[in-house]
N, CA and C atoms of all chains as a GROMACS GRO file, in nm:
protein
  561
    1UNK      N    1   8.169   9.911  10.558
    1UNK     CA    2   8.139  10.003  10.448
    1UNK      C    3   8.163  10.145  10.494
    2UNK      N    4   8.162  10.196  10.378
    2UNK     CA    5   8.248  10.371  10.422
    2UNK      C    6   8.143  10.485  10.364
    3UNK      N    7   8.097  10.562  10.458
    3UNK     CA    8   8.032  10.676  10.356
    3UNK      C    9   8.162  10.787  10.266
    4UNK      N   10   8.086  10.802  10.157
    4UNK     CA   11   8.194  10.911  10.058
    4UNK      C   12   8.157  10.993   9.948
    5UNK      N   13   8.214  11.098   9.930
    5UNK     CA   14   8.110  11.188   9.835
    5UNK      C   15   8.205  11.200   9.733
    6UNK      N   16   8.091  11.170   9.597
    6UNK     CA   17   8.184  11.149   9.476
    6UNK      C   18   8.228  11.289   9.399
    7UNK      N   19   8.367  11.306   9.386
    7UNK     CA   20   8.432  11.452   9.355
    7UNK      C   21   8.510  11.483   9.237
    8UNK      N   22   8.506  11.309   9.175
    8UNK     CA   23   8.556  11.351   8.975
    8UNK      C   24   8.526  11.151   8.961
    9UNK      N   25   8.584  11.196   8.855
    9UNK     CA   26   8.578  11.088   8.766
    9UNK      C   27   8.724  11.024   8.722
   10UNK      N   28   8.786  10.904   8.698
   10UNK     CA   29   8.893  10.881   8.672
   10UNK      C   30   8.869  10.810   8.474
   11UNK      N   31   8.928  10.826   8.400
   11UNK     CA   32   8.939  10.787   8.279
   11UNK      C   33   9.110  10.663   8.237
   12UNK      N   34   9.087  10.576   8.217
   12UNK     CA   35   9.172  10.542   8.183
   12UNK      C   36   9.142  10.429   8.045
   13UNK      N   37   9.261  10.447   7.961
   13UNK     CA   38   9.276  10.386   7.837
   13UNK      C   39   9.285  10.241   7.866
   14UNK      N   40   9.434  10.191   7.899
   14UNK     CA   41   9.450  10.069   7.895
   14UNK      C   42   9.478  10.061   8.049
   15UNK      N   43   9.394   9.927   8.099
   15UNK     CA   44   9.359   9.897   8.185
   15UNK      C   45   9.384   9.746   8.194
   16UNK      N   46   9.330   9.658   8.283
   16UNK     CA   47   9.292   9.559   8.244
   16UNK      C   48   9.154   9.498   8.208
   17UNK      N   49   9.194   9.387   8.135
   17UNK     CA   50   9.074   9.375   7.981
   17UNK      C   51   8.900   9.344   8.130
   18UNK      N   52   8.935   9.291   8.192
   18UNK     CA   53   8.817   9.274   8.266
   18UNK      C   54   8.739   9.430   8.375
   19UNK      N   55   8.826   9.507   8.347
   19UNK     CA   56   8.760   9.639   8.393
   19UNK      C   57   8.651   9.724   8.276
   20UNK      N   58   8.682   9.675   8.174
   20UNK     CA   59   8.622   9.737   8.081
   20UNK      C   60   8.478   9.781   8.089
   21UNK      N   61   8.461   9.906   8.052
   21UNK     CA   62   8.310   9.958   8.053
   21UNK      C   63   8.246   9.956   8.207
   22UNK      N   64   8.342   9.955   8.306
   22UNK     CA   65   8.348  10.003   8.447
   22UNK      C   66   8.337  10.133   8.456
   23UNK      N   67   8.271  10.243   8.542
   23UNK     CA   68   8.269  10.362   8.534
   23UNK      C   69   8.338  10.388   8.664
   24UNK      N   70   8.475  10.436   8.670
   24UNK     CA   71   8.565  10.425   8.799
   24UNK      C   72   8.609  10.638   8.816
   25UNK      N   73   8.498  10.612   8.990
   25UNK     CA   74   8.483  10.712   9.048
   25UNK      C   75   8.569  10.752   9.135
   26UNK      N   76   8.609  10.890   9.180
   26UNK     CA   77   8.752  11.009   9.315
   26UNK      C   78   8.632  10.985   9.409
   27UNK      N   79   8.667  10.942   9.542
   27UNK     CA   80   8.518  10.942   9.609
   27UNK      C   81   8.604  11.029   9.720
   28UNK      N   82   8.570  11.113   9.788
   28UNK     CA   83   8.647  11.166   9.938
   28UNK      C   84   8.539  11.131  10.030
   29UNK      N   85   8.603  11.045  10.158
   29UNK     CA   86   8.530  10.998  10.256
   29UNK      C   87   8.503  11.123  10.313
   30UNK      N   88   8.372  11.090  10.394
   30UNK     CA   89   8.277  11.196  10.451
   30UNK      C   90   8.220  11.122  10.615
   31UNK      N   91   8.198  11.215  10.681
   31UNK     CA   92   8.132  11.160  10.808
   31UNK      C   93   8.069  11.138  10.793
   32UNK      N   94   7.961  11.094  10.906
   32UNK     CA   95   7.834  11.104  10.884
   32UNK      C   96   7.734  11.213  10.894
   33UNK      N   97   7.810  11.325  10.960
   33UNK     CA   98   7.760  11.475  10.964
   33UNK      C   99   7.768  11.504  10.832
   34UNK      N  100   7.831  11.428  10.727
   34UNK     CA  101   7.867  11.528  10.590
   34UNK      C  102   8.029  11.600  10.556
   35UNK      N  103   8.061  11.677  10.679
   35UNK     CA  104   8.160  11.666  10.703
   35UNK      C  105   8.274  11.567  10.554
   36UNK      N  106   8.374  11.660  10.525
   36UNK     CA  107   8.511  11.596  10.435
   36UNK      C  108   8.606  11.569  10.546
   37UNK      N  109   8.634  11.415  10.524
   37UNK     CA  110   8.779  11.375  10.636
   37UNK      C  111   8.877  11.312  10.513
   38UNK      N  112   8.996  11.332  10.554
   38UNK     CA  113   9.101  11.292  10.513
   38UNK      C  114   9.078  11.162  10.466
   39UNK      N  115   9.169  11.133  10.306
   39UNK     CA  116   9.161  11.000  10.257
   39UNK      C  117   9.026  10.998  10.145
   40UNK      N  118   9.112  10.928   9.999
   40UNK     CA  119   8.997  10.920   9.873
   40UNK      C  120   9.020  10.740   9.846
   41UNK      N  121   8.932  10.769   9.765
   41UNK     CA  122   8.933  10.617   9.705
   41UNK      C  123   8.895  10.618   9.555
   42UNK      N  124   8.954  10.514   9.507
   42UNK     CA  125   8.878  10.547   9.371
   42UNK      C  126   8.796  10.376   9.351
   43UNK      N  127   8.708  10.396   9.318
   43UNK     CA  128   8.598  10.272   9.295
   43UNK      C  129   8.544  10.268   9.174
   44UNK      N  130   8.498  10.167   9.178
   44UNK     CA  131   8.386  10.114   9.060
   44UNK      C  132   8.234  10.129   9.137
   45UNK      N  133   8.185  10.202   9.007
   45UNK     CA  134   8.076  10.262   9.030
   45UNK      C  135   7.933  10.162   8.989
   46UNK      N  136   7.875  10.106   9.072
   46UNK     CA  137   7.774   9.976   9.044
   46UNK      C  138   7.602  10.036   9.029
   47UNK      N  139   7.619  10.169   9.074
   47UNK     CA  140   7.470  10.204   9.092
   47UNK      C  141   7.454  10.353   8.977
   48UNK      N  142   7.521  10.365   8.907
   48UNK     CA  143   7.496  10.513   8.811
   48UNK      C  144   7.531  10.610   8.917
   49UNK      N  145   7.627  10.635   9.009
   49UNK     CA  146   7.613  10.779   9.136
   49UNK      C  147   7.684  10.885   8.981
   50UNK      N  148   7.623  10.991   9.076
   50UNK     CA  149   7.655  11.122   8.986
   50UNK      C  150   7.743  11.217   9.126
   51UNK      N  151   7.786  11.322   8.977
   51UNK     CA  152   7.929  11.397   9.142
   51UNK      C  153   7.834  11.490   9.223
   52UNK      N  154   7.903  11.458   9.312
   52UNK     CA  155   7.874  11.544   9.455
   52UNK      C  156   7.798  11.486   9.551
   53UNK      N  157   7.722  11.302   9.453
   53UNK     CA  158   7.652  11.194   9.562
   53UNK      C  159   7.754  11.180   9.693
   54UNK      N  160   7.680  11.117   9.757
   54UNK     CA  161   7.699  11.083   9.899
   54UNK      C  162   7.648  10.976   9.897
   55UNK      N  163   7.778  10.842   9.885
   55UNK     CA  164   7.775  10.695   9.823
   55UNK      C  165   7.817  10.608   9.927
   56UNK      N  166   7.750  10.503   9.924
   56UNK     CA  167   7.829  10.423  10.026
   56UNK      C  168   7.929  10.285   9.939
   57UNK      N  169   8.033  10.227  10.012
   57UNK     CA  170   8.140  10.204   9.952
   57UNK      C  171   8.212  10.074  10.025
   58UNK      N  172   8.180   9.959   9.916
   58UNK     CA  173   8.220   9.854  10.037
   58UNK      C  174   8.378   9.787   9.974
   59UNK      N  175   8.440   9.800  10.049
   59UNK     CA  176   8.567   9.745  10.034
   59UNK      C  177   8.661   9.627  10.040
   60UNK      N  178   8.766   9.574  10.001
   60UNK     CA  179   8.810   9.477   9.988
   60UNK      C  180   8.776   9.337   9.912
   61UNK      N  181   8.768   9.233   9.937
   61UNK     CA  182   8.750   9.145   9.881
   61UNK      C  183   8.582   9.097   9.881
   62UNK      N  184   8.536   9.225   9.950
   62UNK     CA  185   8.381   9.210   9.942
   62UNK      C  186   8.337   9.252   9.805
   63UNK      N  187   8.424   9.364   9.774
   63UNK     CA  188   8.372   9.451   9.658
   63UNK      C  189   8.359   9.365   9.566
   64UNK      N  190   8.407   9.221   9.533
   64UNK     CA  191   8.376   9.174   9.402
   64UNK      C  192   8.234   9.126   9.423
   65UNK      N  193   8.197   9.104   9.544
   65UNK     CA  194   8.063   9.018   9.565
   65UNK      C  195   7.944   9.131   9.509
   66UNK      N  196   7.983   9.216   9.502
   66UNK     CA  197   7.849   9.322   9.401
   66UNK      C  198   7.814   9.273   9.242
   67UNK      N  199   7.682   9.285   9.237
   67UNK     CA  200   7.616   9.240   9.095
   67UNK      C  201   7.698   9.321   9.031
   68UNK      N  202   7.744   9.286   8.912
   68UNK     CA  203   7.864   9.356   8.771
   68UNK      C  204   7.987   9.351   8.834
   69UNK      N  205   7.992   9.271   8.964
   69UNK     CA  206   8.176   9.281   8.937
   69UNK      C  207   8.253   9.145   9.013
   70UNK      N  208   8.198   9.047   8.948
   70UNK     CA  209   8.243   8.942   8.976
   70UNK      C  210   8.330   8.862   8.918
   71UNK      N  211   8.445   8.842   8.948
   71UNK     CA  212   8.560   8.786   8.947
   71UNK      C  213   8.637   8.904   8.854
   72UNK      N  214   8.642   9.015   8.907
   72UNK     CA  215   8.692   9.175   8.818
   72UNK      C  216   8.795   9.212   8.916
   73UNK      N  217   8.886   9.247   8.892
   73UNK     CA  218   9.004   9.310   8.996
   73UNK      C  219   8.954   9.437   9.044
   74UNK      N  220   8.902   9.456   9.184
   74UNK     CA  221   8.861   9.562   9.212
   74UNK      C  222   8.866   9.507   9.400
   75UNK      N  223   8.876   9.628   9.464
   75UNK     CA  224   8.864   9.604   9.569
   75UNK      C  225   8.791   9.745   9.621
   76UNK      N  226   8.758   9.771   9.542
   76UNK     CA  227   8.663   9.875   9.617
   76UNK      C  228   8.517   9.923   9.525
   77UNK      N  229   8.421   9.931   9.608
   77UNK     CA  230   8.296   9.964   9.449
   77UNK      C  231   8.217  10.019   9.540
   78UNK      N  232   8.125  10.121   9.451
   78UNK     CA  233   7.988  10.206   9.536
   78UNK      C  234   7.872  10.132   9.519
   79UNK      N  235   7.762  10.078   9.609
   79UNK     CA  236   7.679   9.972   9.596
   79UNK      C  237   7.562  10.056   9.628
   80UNK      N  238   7.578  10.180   9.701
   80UNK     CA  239   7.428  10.226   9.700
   80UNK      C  240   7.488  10.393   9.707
   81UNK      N  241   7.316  10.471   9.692
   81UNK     CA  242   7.350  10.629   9.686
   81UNK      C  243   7.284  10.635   9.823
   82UNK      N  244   7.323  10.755   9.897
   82UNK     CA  245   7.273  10.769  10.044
   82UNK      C  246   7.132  10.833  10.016
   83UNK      N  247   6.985  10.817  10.053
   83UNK     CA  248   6.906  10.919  10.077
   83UNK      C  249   6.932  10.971  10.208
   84UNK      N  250   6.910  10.882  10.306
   84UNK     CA  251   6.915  11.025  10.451
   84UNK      C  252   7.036  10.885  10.550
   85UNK      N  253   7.017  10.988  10.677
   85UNK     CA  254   7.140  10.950  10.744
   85UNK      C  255   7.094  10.952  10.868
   86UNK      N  256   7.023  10.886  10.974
   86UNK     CA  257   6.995  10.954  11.103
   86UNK      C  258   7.077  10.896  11.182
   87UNK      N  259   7.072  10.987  11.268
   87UNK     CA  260   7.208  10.958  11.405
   87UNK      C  261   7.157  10.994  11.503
   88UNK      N  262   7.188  10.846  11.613
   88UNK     CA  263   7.167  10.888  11.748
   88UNK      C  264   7.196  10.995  11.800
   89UNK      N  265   7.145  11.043  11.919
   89UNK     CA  266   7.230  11.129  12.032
   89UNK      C  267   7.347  11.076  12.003
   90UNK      N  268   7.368  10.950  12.069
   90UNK     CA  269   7.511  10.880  12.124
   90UNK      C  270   7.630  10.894  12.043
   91UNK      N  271   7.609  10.907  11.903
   91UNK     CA  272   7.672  10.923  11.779
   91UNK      C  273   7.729  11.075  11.778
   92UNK      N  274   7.620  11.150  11.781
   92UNK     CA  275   7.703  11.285  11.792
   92UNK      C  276   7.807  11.382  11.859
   93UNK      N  277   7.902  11.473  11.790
   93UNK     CA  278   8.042  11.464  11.837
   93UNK      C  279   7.961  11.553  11.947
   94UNK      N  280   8.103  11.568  12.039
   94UNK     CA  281   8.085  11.627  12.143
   94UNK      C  282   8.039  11.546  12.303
   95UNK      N  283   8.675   9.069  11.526
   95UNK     CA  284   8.573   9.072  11.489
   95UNK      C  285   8.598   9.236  11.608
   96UNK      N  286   8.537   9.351  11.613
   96UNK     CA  287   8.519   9.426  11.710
   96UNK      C  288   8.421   9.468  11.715
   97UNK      N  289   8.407   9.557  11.860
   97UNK     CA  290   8.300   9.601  11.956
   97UNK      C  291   8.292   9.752  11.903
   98UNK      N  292   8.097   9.775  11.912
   98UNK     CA  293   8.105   9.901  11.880
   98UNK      C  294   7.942   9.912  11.872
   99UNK      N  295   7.866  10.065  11.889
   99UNK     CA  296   7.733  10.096  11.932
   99UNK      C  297   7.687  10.124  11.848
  100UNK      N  298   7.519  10.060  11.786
  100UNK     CA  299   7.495  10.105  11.692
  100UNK      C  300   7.458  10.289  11.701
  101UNK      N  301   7.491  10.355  11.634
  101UNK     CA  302   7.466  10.532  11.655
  101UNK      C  303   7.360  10.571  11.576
  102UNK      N  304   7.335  10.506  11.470
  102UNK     CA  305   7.217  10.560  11.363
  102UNK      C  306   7.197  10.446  11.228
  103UNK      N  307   7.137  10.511  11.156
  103UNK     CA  308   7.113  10.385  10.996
  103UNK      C  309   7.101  10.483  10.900
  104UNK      N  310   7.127  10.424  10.789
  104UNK     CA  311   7.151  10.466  10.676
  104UNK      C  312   7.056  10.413  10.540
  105UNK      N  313   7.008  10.527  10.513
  105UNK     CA  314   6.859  10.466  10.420
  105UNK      C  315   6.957  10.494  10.279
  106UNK      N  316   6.942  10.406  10.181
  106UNK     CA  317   6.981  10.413  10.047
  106UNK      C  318   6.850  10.338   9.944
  107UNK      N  319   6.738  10.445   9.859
  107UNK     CA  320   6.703  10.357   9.777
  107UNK      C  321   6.798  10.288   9.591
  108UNK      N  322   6.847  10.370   9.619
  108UNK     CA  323   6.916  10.317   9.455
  108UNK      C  324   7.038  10.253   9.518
  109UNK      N  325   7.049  10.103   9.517
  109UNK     CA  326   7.180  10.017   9.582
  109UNK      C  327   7.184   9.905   9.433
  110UNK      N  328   7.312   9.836   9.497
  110UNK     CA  329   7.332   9.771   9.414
  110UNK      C  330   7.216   9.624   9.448
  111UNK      N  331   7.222   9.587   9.326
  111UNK     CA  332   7.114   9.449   9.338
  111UNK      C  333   7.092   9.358   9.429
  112UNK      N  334   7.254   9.320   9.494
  112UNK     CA  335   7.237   9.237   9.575
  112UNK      C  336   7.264   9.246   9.721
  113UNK      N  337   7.229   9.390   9.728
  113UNK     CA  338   7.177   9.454   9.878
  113UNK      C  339   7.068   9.476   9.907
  114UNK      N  340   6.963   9.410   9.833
  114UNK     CA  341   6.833   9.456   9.876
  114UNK      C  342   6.775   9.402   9.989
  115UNK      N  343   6.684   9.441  10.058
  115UNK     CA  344   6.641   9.409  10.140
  115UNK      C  345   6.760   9.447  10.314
  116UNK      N  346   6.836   9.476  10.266
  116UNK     CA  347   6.956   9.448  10.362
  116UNK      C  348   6.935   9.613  10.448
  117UNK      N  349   6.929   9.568  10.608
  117UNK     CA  350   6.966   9.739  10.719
  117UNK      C  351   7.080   9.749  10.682
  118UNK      N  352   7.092   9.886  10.663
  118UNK     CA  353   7.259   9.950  10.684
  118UNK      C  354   7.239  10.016  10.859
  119UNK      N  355   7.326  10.003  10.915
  119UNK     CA  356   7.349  10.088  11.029
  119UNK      C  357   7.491  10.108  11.050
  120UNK      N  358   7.501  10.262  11.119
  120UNK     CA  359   7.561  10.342  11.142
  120UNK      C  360   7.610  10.269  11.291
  121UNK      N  361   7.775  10.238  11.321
  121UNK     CA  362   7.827  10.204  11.413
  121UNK      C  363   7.962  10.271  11.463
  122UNK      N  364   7.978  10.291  11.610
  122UNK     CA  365   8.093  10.396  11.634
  122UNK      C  366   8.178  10.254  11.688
  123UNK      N  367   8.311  10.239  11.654
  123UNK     CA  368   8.382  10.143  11.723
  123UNK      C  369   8.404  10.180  11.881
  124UNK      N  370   8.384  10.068  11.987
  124UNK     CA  371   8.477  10.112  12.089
  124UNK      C  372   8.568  10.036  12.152
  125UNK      N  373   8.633  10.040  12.260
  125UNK     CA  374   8.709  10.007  12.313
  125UNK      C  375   8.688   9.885  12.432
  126UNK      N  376   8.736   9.784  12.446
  126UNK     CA  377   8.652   9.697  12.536
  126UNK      C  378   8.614   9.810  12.647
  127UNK      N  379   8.693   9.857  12.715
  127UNK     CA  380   8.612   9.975  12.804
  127UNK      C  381   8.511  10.036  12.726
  128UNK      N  382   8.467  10.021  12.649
  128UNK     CA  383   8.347  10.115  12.590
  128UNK      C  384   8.386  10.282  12.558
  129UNK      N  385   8.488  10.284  12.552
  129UNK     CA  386   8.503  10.421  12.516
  129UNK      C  387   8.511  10.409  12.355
  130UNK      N  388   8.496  10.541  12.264
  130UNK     CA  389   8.499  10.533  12.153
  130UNK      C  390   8.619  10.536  12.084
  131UNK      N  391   8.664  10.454  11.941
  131UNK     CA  392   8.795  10.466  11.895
  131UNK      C  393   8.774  10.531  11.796
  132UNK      N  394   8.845  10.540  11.680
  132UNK     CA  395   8.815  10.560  11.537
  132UNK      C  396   8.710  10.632  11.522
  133UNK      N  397   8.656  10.639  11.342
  133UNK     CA  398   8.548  10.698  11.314
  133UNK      C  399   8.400  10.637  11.330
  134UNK      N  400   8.282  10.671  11.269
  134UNK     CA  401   8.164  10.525  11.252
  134UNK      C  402   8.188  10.491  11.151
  135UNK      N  403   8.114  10.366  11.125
  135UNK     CA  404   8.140  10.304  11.048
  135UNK      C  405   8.018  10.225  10.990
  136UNK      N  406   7.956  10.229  10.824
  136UNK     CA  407   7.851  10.127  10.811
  136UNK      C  408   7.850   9.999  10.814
  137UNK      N  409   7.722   9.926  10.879
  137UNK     CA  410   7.765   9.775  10.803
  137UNK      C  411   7.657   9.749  10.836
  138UNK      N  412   7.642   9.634  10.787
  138UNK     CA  413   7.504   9.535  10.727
  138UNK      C  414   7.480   9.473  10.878
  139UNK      N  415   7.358   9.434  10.911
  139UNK     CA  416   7.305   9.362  11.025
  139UNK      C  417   7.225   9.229  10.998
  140UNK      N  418   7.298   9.107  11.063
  140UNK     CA  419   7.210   9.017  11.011
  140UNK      C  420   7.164   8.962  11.185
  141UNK      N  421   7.174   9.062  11.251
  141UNK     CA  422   7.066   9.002  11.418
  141UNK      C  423   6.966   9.054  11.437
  142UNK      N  424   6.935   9.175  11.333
  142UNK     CA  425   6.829   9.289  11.398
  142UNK      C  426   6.819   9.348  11.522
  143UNK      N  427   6.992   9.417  11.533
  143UNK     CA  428   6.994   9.513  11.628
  143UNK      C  429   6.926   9.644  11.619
  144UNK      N  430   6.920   9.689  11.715
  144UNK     CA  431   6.894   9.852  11.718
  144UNK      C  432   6.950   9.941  11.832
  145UNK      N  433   6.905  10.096  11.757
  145UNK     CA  434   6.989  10.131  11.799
  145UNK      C  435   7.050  10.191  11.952
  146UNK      N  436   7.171  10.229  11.963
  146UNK     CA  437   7.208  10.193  12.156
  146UNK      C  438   7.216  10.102  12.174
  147UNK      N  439   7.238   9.987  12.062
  147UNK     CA  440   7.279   9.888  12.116
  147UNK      C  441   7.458   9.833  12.150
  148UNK      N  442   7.510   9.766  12.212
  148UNK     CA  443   7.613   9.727  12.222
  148UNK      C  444   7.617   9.576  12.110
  149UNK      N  445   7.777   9.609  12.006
  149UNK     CA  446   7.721   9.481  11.944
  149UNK      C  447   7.881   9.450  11.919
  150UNK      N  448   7.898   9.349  11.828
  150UNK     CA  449   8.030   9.326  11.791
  150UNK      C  450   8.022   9.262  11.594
  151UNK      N  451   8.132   9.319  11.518
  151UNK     CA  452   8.080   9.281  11.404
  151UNK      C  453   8.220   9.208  11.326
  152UNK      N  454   8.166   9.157  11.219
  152UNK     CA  455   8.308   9.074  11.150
  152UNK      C  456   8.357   9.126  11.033
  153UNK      N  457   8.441   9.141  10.988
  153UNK     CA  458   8.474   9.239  10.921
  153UNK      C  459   8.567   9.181  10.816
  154UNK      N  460   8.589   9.208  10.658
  154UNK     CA  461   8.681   9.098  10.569
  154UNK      C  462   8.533   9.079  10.507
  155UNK      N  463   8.616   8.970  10.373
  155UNK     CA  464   8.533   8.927  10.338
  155UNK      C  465   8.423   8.784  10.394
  156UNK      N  466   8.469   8.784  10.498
  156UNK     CA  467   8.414   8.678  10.609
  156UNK      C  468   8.248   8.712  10.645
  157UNK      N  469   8.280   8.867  10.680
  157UNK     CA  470   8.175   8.953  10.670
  157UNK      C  471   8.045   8.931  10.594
  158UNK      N  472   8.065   8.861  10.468
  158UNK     CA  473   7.932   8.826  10.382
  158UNK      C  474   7.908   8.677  10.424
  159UNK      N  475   7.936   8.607  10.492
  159UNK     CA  476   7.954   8.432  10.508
  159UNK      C  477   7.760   8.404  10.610
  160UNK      N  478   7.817   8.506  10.644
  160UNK     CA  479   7.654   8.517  10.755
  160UNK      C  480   7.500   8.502  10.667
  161UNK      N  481   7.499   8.633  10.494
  161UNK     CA  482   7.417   8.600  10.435
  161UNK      C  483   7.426   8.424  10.323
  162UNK      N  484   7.545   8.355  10.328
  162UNK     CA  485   7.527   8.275  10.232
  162UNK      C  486   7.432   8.177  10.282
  163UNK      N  487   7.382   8.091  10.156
  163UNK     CA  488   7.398   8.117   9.987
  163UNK      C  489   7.406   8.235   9.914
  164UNK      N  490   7.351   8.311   9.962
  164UNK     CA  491   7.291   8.442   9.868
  164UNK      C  492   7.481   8.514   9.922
  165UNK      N  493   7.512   8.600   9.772
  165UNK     CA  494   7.637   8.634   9.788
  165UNK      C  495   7.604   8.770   9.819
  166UNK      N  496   7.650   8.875   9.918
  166UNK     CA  497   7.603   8.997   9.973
  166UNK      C  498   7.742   9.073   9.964
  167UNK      N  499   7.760   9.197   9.895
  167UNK     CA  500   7.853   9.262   9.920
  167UNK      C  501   7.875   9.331   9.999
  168UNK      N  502   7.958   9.258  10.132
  168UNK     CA  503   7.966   9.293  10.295
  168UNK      C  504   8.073   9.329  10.354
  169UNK      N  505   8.136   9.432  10.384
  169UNK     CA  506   8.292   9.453  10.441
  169UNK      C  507   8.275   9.409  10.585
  170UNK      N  508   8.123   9.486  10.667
  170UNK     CA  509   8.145   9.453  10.796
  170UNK      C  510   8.000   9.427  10.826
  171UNK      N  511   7.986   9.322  10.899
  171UNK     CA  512   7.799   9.269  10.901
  171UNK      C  513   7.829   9.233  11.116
  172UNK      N  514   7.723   9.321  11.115
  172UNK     CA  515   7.670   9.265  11.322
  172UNK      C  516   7.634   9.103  11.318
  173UNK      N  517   7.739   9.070  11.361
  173UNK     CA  518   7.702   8.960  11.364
  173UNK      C  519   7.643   8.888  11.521
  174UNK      N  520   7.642   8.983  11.640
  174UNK     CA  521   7.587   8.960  11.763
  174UNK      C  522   7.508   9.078  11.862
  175UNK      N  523   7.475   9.054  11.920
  175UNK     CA  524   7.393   9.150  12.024
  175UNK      C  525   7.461   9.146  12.176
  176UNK      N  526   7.529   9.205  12.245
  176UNK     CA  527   7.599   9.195  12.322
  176UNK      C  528   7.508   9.170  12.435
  177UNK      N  529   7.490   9.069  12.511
  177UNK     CA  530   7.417   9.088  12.702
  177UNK      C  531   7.539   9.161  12.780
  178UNK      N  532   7.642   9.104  12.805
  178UNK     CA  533   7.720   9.160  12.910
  178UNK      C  534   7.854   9.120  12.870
  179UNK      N  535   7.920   9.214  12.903
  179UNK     CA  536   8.079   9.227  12.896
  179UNK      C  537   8.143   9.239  13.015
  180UNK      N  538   8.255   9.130  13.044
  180UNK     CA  539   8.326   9.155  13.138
  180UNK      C  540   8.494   9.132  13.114
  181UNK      N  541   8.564   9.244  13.186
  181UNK     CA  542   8.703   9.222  13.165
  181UNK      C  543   8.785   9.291  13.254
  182UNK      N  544   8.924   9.177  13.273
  182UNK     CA  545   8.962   9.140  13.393
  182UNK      C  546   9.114   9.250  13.357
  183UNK      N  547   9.088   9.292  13.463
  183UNK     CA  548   9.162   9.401  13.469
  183UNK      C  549   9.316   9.374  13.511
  184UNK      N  550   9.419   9.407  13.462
  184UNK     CA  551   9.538   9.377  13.512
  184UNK      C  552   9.614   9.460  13.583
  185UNK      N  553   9.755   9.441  13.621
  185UNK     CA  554   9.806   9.545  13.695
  185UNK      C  555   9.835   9.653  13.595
  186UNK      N  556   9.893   9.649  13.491
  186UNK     CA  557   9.905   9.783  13.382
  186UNK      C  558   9.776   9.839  13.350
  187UNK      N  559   9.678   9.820  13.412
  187UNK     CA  560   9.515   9.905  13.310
  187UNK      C  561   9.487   9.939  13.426
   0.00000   0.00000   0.00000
């Protein structure tokens, strides 16, 4: 899973019929300092996140295994909103 | 499946349904030498590691196979606790 902070919204008309009433989020991956690193994603949004959350984001063929998106063409979806983040020493740069 | 330390955890109360109950922790990949690769990375723990620990995790949708029955939306889950690592060094390393 990937941390990522959500930075718009995507809209689309015709899609396919099993995405429907999906709310599909611009997420830009983030460290775990917070920190913006290179690389977006766009997902299906499973928990209501609002912009500027800091979402976590599970990918691939896991993403269908989330409640509301089963057997849905998606390979990527936000399954939770971050409250806090703690990090070892060992973790930190430097 | 790769090697990598747990560095921290990640508290989320609003998740999706069928993550409840589930640790997130914060993991840095490394290198069989233990040096660090890549970025960290979250994933689900089903050994009850902690953290500083040395672990190794599975990654795919294979990754959720550890919680079934129950279907868990899992990219990468700890699936061990490392005792000891050893590796045999060749003439190129």
């Amino acid at each position: 899973m990937l941390l990522a902070r959500v930075i718009g919204t995507v809209v689309a008309t015709r899609k396919d019929p099993r995405l429907e009433g999906k709310k599909l989020l611009i997420l830009r991956l983030v460290s775990p300092e917070g920190k913006d690193e290179s690389g977006y994603l766009v997902s299906v949004d499973t928990v209501s996140a609002g912009n500027r959350e800091v979402v976590i984001v599970v990918q691939g063929s896991s993403a269908r295994m989330a409640e509301g998106c089963k057997d849905i063409p998606v390979d990527s979806s936000i399954v939770g909103i971050v409250d806090t983040i703690s990090l070892d020493e060992a973790g930190k740069p430097g | 499946m790769t090697l990598g330390r747990v560095i921290g955890r990640v508290w989320a109360t609003v998740k999706n349904a069928s993550l409840t109950g589930q640790r997130l922790l914060l993991v840095q990949p490394l290198t069989p030498e233990l040096n660090k690769t890549g970025k960290p990375l979250i994933c689900l723990d089903s050994v009850g590691a902690g953290a500083g620990e040395l672990v190794y995790w599975c990654g795919g949708r294979e990754a959720s196979f550890t919680f079934l029955p129950v279907e868990v939306p899992a990219d990468r889950t700890i699936v061990a606790i490392i005792d000891e690592l050893s590796i045999e060094r060749g003439k190129d390393s």
